[in-house]
Every structure is written in structure tokens, then in C-alpha cells.
N, C-alpha and C positions, 0 to 999 in steps of 0.2 A: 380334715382329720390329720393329726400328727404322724409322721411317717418315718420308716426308722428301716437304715439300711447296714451293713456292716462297718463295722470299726477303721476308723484310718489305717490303724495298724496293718491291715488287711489287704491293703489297696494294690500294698506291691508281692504279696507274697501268693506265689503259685505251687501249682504240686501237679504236674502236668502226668504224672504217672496213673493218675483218677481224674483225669482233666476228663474235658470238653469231647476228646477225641476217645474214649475210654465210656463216656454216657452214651457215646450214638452209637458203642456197641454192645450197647446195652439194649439198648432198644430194637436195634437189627435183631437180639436173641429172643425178645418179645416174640418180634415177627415171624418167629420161629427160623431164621433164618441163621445156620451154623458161622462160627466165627473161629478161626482159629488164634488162640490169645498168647499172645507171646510180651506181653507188656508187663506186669508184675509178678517182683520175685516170691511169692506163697505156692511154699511146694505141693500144700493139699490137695488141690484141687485137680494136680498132675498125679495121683496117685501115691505120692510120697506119703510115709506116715512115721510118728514116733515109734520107735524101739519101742515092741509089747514089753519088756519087762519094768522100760521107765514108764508105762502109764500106767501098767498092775502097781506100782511100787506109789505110783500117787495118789491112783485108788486106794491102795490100804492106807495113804496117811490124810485119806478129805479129815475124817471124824475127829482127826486129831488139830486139826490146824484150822479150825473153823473164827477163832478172834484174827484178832489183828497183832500183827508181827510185832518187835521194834521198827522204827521208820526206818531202816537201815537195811533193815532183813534179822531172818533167824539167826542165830551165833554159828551152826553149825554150817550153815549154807554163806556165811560170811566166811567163816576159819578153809573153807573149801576153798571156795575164790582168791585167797590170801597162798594158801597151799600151791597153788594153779598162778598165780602171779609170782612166786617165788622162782619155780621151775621155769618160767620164763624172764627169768632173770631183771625182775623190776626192782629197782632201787629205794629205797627208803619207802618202803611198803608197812601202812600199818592195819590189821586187822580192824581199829575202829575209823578208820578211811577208808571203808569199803562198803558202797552203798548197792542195794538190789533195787531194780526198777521194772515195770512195767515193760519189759522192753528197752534194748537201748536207747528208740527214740523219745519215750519219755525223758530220758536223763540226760540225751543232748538238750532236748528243751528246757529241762530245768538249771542244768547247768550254764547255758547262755543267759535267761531269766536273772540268774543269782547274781549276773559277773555285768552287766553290758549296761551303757550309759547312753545317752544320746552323744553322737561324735565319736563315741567309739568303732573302731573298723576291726574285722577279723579278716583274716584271709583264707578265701575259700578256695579250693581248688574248681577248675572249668577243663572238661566235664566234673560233676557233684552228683552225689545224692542230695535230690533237692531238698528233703529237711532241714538239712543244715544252713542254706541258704534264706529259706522261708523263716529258720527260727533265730538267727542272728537280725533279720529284719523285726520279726514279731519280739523279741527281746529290745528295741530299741537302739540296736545298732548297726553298722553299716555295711556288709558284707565289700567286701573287693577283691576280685576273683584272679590267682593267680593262674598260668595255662601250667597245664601238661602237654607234654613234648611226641604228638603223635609220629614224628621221623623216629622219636629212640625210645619206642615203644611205652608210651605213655609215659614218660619219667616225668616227675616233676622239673619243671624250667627255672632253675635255681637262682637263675640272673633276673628271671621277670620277680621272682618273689623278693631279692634282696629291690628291687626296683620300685618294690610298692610297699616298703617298707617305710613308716614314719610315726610322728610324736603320736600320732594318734590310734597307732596299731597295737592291739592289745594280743592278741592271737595268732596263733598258723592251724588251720587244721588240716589234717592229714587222714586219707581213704587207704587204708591198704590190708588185705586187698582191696583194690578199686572198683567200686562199684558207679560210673559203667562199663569200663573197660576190662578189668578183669586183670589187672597189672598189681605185678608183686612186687614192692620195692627195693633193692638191693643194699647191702650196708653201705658204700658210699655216699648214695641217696638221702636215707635215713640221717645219715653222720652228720652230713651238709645241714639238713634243714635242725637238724639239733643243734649246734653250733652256730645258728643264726639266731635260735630261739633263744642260745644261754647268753650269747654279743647283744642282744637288744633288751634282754629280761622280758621275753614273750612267754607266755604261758603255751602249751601246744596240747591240741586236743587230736587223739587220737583213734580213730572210729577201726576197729578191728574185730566187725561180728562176722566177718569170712575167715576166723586167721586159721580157721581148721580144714579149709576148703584150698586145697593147694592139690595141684596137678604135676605131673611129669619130672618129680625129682624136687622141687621146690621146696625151700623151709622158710617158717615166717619168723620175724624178729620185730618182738615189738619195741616204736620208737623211743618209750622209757626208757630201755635200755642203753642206749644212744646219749641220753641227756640227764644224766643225776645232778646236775646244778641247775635244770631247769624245774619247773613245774607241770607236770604234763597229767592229763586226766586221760585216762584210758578205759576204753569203751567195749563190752564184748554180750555177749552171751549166748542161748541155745538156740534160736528162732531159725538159724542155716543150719549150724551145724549136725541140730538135730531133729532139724525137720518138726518145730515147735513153735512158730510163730501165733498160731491161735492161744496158746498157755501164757506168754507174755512172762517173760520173765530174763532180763538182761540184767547189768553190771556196768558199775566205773570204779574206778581203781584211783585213788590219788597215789601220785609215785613225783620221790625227786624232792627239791628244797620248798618249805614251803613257810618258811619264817614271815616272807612277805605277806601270803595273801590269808596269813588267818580270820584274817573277818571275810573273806570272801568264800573260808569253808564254814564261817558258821553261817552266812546266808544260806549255803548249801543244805544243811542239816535243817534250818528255818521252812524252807521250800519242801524238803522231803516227810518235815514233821507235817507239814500243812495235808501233804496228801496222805499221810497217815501209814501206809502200808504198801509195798507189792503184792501182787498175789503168793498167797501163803502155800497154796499147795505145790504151785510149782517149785517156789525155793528149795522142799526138802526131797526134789531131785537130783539137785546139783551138782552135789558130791559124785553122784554114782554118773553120771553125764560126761562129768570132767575127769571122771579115772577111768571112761571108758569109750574107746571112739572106733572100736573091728567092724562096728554096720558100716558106718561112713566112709572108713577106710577102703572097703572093699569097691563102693561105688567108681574112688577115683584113681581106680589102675585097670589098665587095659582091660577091657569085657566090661567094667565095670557100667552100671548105668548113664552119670554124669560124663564119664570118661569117654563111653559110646555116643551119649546124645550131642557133647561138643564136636565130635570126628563130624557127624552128620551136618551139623549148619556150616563147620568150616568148609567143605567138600560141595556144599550147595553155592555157599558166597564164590568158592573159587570158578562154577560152571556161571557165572552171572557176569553178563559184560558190563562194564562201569563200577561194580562191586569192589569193594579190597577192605582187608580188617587186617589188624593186628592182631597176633595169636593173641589169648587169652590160657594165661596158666592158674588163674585163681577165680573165684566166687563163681558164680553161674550165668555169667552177662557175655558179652561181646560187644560192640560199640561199630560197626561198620559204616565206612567212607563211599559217597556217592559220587561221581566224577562231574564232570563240569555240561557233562553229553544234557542231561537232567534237567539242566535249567531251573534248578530249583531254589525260589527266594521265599519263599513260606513253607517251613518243615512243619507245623504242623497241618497245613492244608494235603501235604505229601501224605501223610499219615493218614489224614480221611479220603484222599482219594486212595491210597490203599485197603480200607478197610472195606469202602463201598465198593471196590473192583473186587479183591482179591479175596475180602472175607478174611484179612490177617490182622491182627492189631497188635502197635509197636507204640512204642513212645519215642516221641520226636527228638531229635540232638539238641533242639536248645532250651527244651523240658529241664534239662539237664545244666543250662548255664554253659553250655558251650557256645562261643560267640558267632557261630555259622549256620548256615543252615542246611546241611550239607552231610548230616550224619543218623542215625537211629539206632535206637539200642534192641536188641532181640536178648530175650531170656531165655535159657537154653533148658528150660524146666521138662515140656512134654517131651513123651516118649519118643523114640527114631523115628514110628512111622508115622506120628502127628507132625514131628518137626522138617519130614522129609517131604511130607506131604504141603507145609508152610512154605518151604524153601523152592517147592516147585510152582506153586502160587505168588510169590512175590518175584520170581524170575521171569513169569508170564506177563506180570503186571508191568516191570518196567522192561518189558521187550519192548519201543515206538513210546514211552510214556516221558515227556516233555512237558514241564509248569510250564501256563502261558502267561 
């Protein structure tokens, strides 16, 4: 009999965050046996929920929004996001270059889809979220991963990325905040990779669904701002910020020159027409989302919840010998360093023996496209006493614990 396996396309691309090490504790929970899960960012199931008045307000608009949108989104829920690009100072901003998606990560994938050739290379950053990695491969091109600079606090490594620069580099994309580190970019940073992107005529994609998630004084800047002779796509919407990830409903923003790549915004519109619509009801919350942020606000100042649950892992990492991280001031991650005592050459083998010891689950450092193995990422989602109670479990676990 004729036998049929996955797609080539497929061969290389992983997504380690619901990987392998993520089903066996799945099954562990079969077994009725408790797991404490610190591997993915979906606030639900930590108790988070959307603002009552934004899901009364979507409730009273199902019966109205039951067809299908424009492929683009509603007008109102476009003119919103346009409004909200404005105040953040993006440049050559047009309301009908503004498309509503599924989700940001639908529209990272479609926008790689639209743009990417065989031989073409993006450059990704390492650590990534690995979509972006997975879908510059599964779009047909080449990811090439530039480092972040774990001595000066995740900055991007400015000399590796002018380094890996060439005829065949169409892209830079930029995390910020960083997801897995948690690293906010400062304008110099910013400036830099802008000015490499306008010096070579790169297009730069900008992934910014934590940019409302900022801690201890922080403000974010997005890097359209930075590069109006370039072309930059910009990525955002309410899945963090508003604790809406199940509603599905993100945004990209064309911002910046874009005389060059007009046939490669009407593939864009081609692609978006194919899938016909985002979800309808969520769009006509948007507005009221984006003029309104005092829940979330409150979370991330002292007492606050996010603000207390980060004191808590950082305070657990510092009692842990071998341990060390870098603060985190933005999104809800941490990315922590394992010392050499460890011995550890298979991170994700670390991970199921952590999960199978300690009943914690993380996702491994180079889930993530970081080239060592040597790191893991903790979501700082549950509550103090879930994650105090994690942080004393994984301190157990590598008390004498040595890969052989």
C-alpha cells in the first residue's frame, strides 16, 4: 500500500514549545499525576482572563458580525489600529495597509509565504520564538540566526548581524520585547539595526505583541520609528496584552517606503484574500482595547500580579546554585543560564528529566534556536504560590543532578 508521510517542507521545522517534551506531560497528567507547567505563554489557564466589559462588549456585537469581514478587517477596527500606530509614531502609515489577523502568528506566516523564494535568507534572532524560525523555513527560505548578546543583557550582537549580511538576505527580524528573554530594546539598538536595514534595502519585520508589557519604568519604541526609508512590517495585537489569546485576533502595520515592494503587498492582500477573513467579533473590540490598558497597567507595578510573580522566580533562580538569568523588564519569560557544574549536552533530554523528577515543565534553550544547550526558558504565568512552589522543585531537582 501506498504510504504517505509529511511534507519535505516539514522536515526541518520544529516548535519545541508543544514538542515531544510537552506530550509526555501530557500524559504524566493522564496518569493523574500533577505537573507544574511553566512552558507556554497562554494566560488562561493560569487564571488570567479578559476585561469583563471587553467580552460583555463582544457579546453584544456576535449577532451583528456573524459574515465575513473585509479581508483586511472591519474599517473601524482598521481606523483603530491606524489611530494606535499613529501615537506610536510610525511613519508613512496608511489605513488600507493595515491588515487584522488571526493572531499575529497567522500574519507572520503569511507574510513570509508572500515574500520568500528558495535562497532567500532572513535573519532571525537566537534565542526566537520559534514560529518565526519554522515559518521562514516552511515559506521556502533560509533562516540564519543572528546572536543576542547574553553579557549586555540580551542586546542584539550588531557586528554578528552586519557579519551575516549578504546578496541573498532579504530580511532582519526583530523580538521586542523578547520573547524568551524578556529584553526591551533601547534606541541605540533599534537605530543600529535600522540603519543596516535602510544601508542594504532589507525589509525588517517587526514582532511587538508584548510592547504593552513593560516593567519598572520601561517604555517601548517601535522599530518603524527608527527606519522611515526602510520597509518594516509591524506585528502586534491583544493575545498578551489582554489576556486574549483564545479570541485570536492580531495586526500588521505596513510602515516606511514602500515604492519597491508593491507587488509584494499585493501578494499580501492575495494571501489574506485566500483566507477570507479574521475573526469578526473580536475585531470590534479593538478600539475599546487600544484606548484602554488600567487592568493591565495595574498588574505590572509593585503588588502588582505579573510584577509579584517575576520577584518570585527571580528570588528562587538567585537561591539555586549553578543558576544565573538576566533581569527581565518586558513580556512574561525569563530565559535562565545553567553553569558548566551540569554537564549538560542534550537540553532537551534536561527537560524530561526534569519533568519526570521534578513534575515541572519548561522548554528547552535550543527549542528556541539558541546554539547551546545550556539554557531554558520559565514562563512566569502562575500564581506566587504555584511558581514558588516550581522554583523549589527545580532547585531539588538539580541539587547532585549531572547529564551523563
Amino acid at each position: 500500500m501506498r504510504t504517505y508521510g509529511r511534507s519535505d517542507k516539514l522536515k526541518s521545522v520544529q516548535y519545541a514549545v508543544r514538542g515531544p517534551v510537552a506530550e509526555k506531560a501530557n500524559q504524566m497528567e493522564q496518569q493523574g499525576i500533577e505537573v507544574l507547567k511553566l512552558n507556554i505563554g497562554n494566560p488562561a489557564p493560569f487564571g488570567f482572563r479578559a476585561p469583563q466589559n471587553i467580552v460583555d462588549e463582544m457579546k453584544a456585537n456576535i449577532e451583528d458580525n456573524e459574515g465575513y469581514s473585509h479581508s483586511k478587517g472591519l474599517p473601524d477596527t482598521r481606523q483603530a489600529i491606524y489611530e494606535y500606530a499613529l501615537k506610536k509614531n510610525l511613519p508613512n502609515v496608511n489605513v488600507d495597509e493595515i491588515f487584522t489577523g488571526n493572531g499575529a502568528s497567522e500574519l507572520i506566516t503569511m507574510t513570509l509565504n508572500a515574500l520568500l523564494n528558495p535562497g532567500d535568507e532572513v535573519l532571525v534572532p537566537a534565542p526566537d520564538y520559534p514560529l518565526w524560525t519554522g515559518s521562514v523555513t516552511l515559506a521556502g527560505g533560509t533562516p540564519v540566526h543572528y546572536l543576542c548578546d547574553e553579557k549586555s543583557d540580551w542586546m542584539p550582537d550588531i557586528e554578528d548581524i552586519k557579519s551575516k549580511i549578504n546578496s541573498n538576505t532579504v530580511g532582519i527580524v526583530v523580538i521586542n520585547p523578547n520573547n524568551p528573554t524578556g529584553a526591551i530594546y533601547p534606541d541605540e539598538v533599534l537605530q543600529q539595526i535600522a540603519d543596516l536595514a535602510t544601508e542594504h534595502g532589507l525589509i525588517l519585520f517587526s514582532d511587538e505583541i508584548y510592547d504593552r508589557i513593560l516593567m519598572d519604568g520601561y517604555e517601548h519604541k517601535s522599530l518603524a520609528t527608527f527606519a522611515p526609508d526602510a520597509f518594516t512590517l509591524t506585528f502586534g495585537g491583544l493575545s498578551k496584552s489582554h489576556m486574549m489569546c483564545g479570541f485570536r485576533i492580531g495586526w500588521l502595520i505596513l510602515c516606511g517606503k514602500r515604492d519597491h515592494v508593491k507587488d509584494y503587498i499585493a501578494g499580501l492582500t492575495v494571501l489574506a484574500s485566500m483566507r477570507l477573513c479574521s475573526n469578526v467579533p473580536a475585531q470590534t473590540v479593538v478600539r475599546h482595547c487600544l484606548e484602554d490598558k488600567s487592568e493591565l497597567e495595574a498588574m505590572l507595578l509593585p503588588g502588582g500580579r505579573l510584577y509579584e510573580q517575576r520577584k518570585v522566580v527571580m528570588e528562587g533562580i538567585k537561591d539555586i546554585a549553578g543558576m544565573s538569568v538576566v533581569y527581565p523588564h518586558g513580556a512574561f519569560y525569563c530565559f535562565p543560564k545553567l553553569d558548566e557544574r551540569f554537564n549538560i549536552h542534550d537540553d532537551q533530554q534536561f527537560a524530561l528529566d526534569m519533568l519526570e523528577q521534578a513534575h515541572v515543565l519548561v522548554t528547552h534553550g535550543t527549542g528556541f534556536n539558541w546554539p547551546n544547550p545550556d539554557h531554558f526558558r520559565i514562563v512566569m504565568l502562575p500564581d506566587t504560590e504555584t511558581l514558588a512552589a516550581a522554583m523549589k522543585n527545580i532547585g531539588s531537582f538539580l541539587d547532585g543532578y549531572r547529564q551523563k
